[in-house]
N, C-alpha and C positions, 0 to 999 in steps of 0.2 A: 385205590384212591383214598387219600387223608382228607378230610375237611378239619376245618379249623373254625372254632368261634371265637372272635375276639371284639372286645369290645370296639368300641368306634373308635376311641385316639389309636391305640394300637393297631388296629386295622389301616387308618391315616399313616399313620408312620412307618407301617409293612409298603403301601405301595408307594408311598415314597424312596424309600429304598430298594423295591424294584425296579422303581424308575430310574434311578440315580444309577442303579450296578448295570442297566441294558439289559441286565438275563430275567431269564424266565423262572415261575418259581425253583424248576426241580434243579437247574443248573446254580441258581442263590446258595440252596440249599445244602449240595453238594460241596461248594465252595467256600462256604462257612463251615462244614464239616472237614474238608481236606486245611483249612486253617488251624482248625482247633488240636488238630493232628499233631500238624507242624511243630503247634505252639506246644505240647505233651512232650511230644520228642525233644524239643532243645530244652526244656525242664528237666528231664529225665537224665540227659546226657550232661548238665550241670550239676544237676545232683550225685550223679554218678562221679562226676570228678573230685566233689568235696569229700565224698566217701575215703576214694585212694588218699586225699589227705590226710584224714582222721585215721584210717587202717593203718599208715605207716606209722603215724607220730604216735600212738597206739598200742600197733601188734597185734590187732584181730580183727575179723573182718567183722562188717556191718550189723550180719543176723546175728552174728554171736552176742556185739554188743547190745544191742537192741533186746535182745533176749534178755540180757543179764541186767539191764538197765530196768526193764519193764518191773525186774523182779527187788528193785531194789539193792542191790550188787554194791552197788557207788556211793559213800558218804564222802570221798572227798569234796569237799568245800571249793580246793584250785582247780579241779577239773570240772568244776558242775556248769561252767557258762558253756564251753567245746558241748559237754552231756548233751544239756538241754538244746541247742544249736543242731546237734549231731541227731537226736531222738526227732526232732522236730523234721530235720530233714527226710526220714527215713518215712516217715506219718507222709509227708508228702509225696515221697517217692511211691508208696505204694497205693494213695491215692489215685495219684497219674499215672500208673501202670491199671489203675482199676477202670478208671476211666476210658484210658488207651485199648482195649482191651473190650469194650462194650462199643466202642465208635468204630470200631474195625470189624 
């Protein structure tokens, strides 16, 4: 069993949203967790498509880049906005596989 302390508004606004969803806590609970899931995987699976972009227009795949990126590799100037877009996705991508991966 979990107990929870929450202040009063918080507490307020938890059973109004039990109220509001009809379920009970563990069934809330669950269903905010099978959402966030949801919400991980279609992230994942976006990111994952921008990657095959950059790996084609490119020529190698993500960890490589990202490897050589992290190490400084890349001075061009025209590629550095795709870089930093492409780094930035990858920071997110294994974010929400970190995530994904502790809720499962």
């Amino acid at each position: 069993m979990v107990t929870l302390n929450l202040d009063k508004q918080t507490e307020i606004q938890f059973n109004k949203l039990l109220k509001f969803s009809g379920m009970n806590f563990s069934t809330l609970i669950s269903s905010m967790m099978n959402y966030r899931i949801k919400e991980l995987n279609k992230g994942i699976r976006n990111i994952e498509l921008d990657f095959g972009n950059y790996e084609r227009k490119y020529k190698m795949k993500t960890t490589e880049f990202y490897k050589r990126y992290s190490k400084g590799d890349f001075e061009d100037e025209s590629e550095s906005n795709d870089f930093m877009i492409w780094s930035g996705e990858y920071e997110s991508y294994t974010e929400f596989q970190n995530e994904l991966n502790q809720l499962q």
